[in-house]
C-alpha positions as CSV (number, residue, x, y, z in Angstrom):
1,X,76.3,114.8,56.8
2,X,78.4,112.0,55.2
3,X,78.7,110.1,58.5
4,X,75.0,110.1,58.6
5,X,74.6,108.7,55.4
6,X,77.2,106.3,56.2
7,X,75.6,105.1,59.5
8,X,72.0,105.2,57.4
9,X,73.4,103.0,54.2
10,X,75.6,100.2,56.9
11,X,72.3,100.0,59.1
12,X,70.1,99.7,55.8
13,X,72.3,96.5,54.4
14,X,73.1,95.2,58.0
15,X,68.9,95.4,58.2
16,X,68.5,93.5,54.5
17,X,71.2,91.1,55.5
18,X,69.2,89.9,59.2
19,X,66.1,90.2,56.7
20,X,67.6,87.5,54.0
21,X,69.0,85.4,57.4
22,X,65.3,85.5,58.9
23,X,64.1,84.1,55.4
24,X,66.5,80.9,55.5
25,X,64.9,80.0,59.0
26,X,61.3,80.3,57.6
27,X,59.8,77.0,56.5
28,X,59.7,76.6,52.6
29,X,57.4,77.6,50.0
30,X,56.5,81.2,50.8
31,X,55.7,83.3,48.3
32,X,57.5,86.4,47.8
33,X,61.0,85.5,49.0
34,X,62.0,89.2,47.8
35,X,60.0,90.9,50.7
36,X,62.1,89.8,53.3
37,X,65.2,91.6,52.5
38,X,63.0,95.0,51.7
39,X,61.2,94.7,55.0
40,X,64.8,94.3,56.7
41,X,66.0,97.1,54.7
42,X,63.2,99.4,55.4
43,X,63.3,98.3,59.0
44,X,67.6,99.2,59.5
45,X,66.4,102.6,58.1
46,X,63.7,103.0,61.1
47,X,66.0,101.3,63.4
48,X,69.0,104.2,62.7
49,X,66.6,107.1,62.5
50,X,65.5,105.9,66.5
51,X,69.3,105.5,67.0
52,X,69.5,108.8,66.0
53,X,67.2,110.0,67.9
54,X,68.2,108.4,71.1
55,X,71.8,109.6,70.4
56,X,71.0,113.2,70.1
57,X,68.6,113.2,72.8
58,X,70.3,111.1,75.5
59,X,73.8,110.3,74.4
60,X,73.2,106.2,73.4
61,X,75.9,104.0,72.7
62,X,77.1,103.1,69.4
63,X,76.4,99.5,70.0
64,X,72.6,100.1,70.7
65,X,72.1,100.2,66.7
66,X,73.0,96.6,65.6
67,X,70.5,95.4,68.1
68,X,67.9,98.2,67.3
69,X,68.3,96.8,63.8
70,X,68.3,93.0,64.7
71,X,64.9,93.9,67.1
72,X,63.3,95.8,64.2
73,X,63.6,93.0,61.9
74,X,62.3,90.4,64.3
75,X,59.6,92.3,65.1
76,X,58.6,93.6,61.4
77,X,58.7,89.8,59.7
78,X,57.7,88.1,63.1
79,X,55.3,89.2,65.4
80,X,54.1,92.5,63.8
81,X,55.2,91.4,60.3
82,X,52.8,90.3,56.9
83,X,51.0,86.7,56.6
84,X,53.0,85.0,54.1
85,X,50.7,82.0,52.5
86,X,52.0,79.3,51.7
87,X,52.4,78.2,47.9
88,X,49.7,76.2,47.0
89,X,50.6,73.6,44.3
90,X,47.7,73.2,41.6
């Protein structure tokens, strides 16, 4: 049980870390700065429990999680991620 929660808590900050690294290659002047690191963190959690998944079911290598994680994150704040607008100066 404490390997799981391990694995779960280093996928979570490896997921808020790609999350704070997607938010320095956005342009300026988003609102919300905060959400990128919660939407990486909530996506390392969803990217592990589909690790686990695939490792219990089919035997997946350890080295599919980082880029589980790293594909969650593009795709949650890219693609399939929220509109951020754009601060708008009165």
């Amino acid at each position: 049980m404490q390997d799981i929660l391990l694995h779960l808590a280093m996928a979570a900050a490896f997921g808020a870390f790609i999350g704070s690294l997607y938010r320095l290659s956005r342009r300026p002047g988003y609102r919300r700065p905060l959400r990128f690191p919660l939407v990486g963190l909530v996506a390392g959690i969803t990217a592990y429990l589909i690790y686990y998944v695939l490792a219990s079911t089919t035997g997946a290598p350890p080295w599919l999680l980082p880029l589980l994680v790293v594909a969650q994150v593009w795709l949650w704040l890219g693609p399939l991620g929220p509109k951020f607008d754009r601060r708008r100066d009165p």
